[in-house]
TIBANU-909134 format. One record per residue: x, y, z of N, C-alpha, C in turn. Coordinates in steps of 0.1 Angstrom, whole numbers, plus 5000, padded with zeros to 4 digits. Example, Ala and Ser with C-alpha at 12.3 -4.5 7.8 and 13.67 -1.06 7.14 Angstrom:
BEGIN
513249435078512349555078513249675078/512849785071513749895071512950005079/
This chain:
BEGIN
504949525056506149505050507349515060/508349415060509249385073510449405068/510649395051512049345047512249475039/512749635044513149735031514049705021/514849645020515649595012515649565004/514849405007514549364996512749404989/512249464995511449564991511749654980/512149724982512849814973513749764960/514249674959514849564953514249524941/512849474948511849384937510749474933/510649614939508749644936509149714925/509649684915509149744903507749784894/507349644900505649694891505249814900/505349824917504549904925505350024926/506550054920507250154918506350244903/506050134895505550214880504150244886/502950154894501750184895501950324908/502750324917502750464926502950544914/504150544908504250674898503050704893/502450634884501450674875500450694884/499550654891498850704904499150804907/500150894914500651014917500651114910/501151054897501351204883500051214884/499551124880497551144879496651244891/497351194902496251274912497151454917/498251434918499051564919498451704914/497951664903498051784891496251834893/495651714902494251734902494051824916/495251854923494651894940495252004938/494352104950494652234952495852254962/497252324963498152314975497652454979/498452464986498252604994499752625001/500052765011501352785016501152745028/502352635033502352575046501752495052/501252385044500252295051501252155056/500552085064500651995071500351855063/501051785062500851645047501451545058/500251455056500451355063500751185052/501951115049502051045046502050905048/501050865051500150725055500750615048/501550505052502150395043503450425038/503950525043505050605040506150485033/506350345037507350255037509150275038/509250245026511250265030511050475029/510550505026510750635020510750755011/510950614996511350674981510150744977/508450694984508050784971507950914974/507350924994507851024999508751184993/509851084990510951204988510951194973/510051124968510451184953509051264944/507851254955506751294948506451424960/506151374973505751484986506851604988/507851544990509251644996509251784988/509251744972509551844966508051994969/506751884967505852024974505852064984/506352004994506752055006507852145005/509052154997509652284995508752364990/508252354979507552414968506452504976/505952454985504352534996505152565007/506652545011507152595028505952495034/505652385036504652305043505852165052/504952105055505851985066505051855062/506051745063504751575060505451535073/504351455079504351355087504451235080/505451165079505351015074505250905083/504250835078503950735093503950615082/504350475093504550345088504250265097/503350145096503350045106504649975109/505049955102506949875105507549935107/508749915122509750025128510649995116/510649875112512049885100512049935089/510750005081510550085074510750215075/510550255089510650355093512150375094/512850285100514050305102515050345091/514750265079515050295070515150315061/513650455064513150595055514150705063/514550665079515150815086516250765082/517150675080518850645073518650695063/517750685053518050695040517650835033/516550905036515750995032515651065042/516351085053516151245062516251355051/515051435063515051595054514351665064/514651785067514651865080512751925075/512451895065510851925063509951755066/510851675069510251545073510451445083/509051435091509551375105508651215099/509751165106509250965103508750935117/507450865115507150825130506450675127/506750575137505650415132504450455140/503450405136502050445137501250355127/499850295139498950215126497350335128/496650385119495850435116494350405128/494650265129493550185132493650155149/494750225155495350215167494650315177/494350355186493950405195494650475199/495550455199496950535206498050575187/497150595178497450635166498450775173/499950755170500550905176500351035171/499951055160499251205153497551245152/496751125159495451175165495051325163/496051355168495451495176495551615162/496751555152497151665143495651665131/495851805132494651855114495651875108/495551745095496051795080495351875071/496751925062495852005048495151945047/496551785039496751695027497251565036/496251455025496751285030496951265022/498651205017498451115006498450945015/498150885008498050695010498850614996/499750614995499950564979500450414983/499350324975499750154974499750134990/498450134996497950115008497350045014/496150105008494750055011494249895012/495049825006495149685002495849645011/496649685023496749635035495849685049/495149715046494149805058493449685057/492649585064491549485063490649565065/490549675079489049725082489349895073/489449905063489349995054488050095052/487250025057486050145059486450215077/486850185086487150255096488350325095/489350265081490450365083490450515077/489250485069488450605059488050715070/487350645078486950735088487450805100/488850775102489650805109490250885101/490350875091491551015081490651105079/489051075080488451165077487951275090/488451225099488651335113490051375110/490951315108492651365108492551535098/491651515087491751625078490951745084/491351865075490751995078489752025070/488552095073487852105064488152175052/488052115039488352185025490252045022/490451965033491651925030490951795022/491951745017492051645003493051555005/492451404999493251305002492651204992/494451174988494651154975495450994983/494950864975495650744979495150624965/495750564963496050454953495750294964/495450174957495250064962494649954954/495549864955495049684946493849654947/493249674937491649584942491349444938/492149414927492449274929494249254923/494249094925495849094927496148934932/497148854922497548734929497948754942/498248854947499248884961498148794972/496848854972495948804980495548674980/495848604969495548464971497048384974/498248414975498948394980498948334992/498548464997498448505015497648355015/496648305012495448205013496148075014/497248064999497647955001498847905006/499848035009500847965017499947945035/499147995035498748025052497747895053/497347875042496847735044497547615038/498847615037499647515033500547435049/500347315048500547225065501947255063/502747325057504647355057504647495063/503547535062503747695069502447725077/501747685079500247705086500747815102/501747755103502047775117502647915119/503147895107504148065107503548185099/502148155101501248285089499748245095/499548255110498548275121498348375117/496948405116496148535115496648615099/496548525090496948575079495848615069/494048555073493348615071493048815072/493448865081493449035081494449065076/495249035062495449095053495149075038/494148985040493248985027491949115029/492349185016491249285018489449295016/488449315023487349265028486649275011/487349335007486249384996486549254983/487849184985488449084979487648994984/487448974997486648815003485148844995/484448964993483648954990483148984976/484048974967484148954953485248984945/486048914935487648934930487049024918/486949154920486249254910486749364912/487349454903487649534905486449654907/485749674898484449734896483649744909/483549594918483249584929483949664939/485449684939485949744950485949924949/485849944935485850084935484850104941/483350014938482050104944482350094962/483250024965483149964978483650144982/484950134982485650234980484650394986/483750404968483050544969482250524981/481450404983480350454993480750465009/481850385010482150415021483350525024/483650595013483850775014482950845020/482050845010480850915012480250895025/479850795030479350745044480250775054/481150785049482250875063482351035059/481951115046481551245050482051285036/483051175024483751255021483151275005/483651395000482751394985484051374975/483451284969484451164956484651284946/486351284943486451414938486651404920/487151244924487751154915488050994916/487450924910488150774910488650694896/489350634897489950524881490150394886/490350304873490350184879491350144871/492450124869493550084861493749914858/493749884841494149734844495649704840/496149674849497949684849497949504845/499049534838499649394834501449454833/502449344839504049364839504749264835/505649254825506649174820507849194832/507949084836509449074848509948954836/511048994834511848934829512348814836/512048814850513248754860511748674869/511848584865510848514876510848564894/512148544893512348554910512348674914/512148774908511548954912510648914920/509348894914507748864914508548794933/508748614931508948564941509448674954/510448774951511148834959510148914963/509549004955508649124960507449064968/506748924964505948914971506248804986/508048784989507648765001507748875008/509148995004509049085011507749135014/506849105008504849195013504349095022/504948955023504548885035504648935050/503648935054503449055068504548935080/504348795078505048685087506148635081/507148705071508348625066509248615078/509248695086510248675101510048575113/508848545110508548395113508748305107/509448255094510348205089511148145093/511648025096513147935103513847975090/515048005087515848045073516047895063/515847775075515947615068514547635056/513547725059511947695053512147785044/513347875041513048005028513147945017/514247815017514047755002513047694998/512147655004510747555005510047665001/509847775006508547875004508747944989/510047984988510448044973509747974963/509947814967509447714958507947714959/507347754971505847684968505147834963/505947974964505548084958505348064946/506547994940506747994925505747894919/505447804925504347694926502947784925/502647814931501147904929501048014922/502348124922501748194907501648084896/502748004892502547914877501347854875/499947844889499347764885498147894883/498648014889497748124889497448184874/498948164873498748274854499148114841/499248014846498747914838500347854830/501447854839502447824834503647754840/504547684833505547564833506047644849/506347514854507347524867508747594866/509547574854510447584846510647754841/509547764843509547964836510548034843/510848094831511748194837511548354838/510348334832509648494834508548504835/507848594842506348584842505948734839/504248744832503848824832502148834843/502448944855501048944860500349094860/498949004861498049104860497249174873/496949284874496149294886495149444879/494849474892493849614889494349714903/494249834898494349934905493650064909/493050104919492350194919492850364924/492650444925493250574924491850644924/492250714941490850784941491750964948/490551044944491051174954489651214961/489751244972488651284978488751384990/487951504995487651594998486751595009/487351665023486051695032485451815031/484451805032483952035024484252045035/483552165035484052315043482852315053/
């Protein structure tokens, strides 16, 4: 995600699925005084400071918030500085990942996972980052128009060019079946196979009335990883061919002025022992 702004703007559905994901897994983990919380996907900020910050007073503890996009980052440290929270860009899957070296309590991941493509090695990398007895709690799409999007603007000859390598953000467990059921088991076993014991998983089936057609359009270019490759002459063309593939996705007039979509959601907590 490249655009906070308008991020923030549109993700209402992913504003209600973080909440409800969070209330859910919060109440399930053990805190302790002073730990180290590492916030993985951190984005603009908000959920950060509206779900983590406060345990972080609450335990005297510290979060590391990391984001792949500097402009996320940028404008999580304008908007949400807090002398218990350091923002840093960082991808998980990097070598030169900048917190390597740190042992967390706690990882949260909220509305993530569904951008990681190699998701079984990022499992395994958090699962060194943690301390033994720490817990990590993260939410993620297991299916979702969002991903067939990616497919059809990146294979459409009006943008082919500006959405190169747009296959590694389709998630692997999606290429290999549009199931939700499918991704959870994906999920557990490759916890398990990296060490960790499944403390908890759900599988949510979300459905959202947007009143406003052009939310949806808005939110899902802001999640386009290449909208900055964009000529600004091609935004009116793409808006349109967005709007063009949901209506043919959920079965409706060109003309709508509202849509309702569906996807699935998974919410897992899991544990390295001791």
């Amino acid at each position: 995600m490249h655009a906070p702004e308008q991020y923030e703007e549109n993700k209402s559905v992913a504003r209600r699925d973080i909440e409800e994901a969070m209330t859910d897994l919060i109440p399930r983990m053990e805190f302790r005084q002073k730990e180290v919380i590492l916030d993985y996907g951190c984005g603009a900020g908000t959920t950060g400071f509206k779900f983590f910050k406060p345990l972080a007073e609450e335990y005297d503890s510290v979060i590391h918030a990391v984001d792949i996009s500097s402009e996320m980052i940028q404008h999580a440290r304008e908007n949400f500085s807090h002398a218990r929270v350091t923002y840093t860009q960082g991808n998980i899957l990097d070598e030169v990942f900048p917190l390597k070296d740190v042992q967390f309590d706690r990882i949260f991941s909220a509305y993530v996972f569904h951008y990681i493509r190699d998701y079984k090695e990022a499992l395994r990398r958090f699962f060194k980052l943690l301390k033994p007895g720490g817990q990590f709690g993260f939410s993620a799409l297991a299916r979702s128009a969002l991903f067939k999007t990616y497919s059809c603007i990146g294979e459409d000859p009006r943008f082919k060019k500006y959405m190169q390598g747009y296959q590694q953000f389709v998630p692997q467990w999606f290429e290999e079946k549009q199931c939700a059921e499918h991704a959870n088991q994906c999920f557990v076993t490759t916890a398990e196979e990296a060490g960790f014991v499944v403390k908890y998983s759900k599988i949510s089936y979300q459905t959202y009335f947007h009143p406003r057609f052009d939310t949806v359009i808005g939110l899902y270019m802001a999640l386009n990883p290449f909208i900055n490759n964009f000529p600004k002459e091609l935004i009116g063309e793409l808006r349109a061919a967005y709007k063009s593939y949901l209506c043919q996705e959920y079965g409706l007039n060109e003309d709508s002025e509202s849509i309702e979509t569906r996807h699935e959601m998974l919410t897992f907590l899991v544990e390295k022992p001791l």
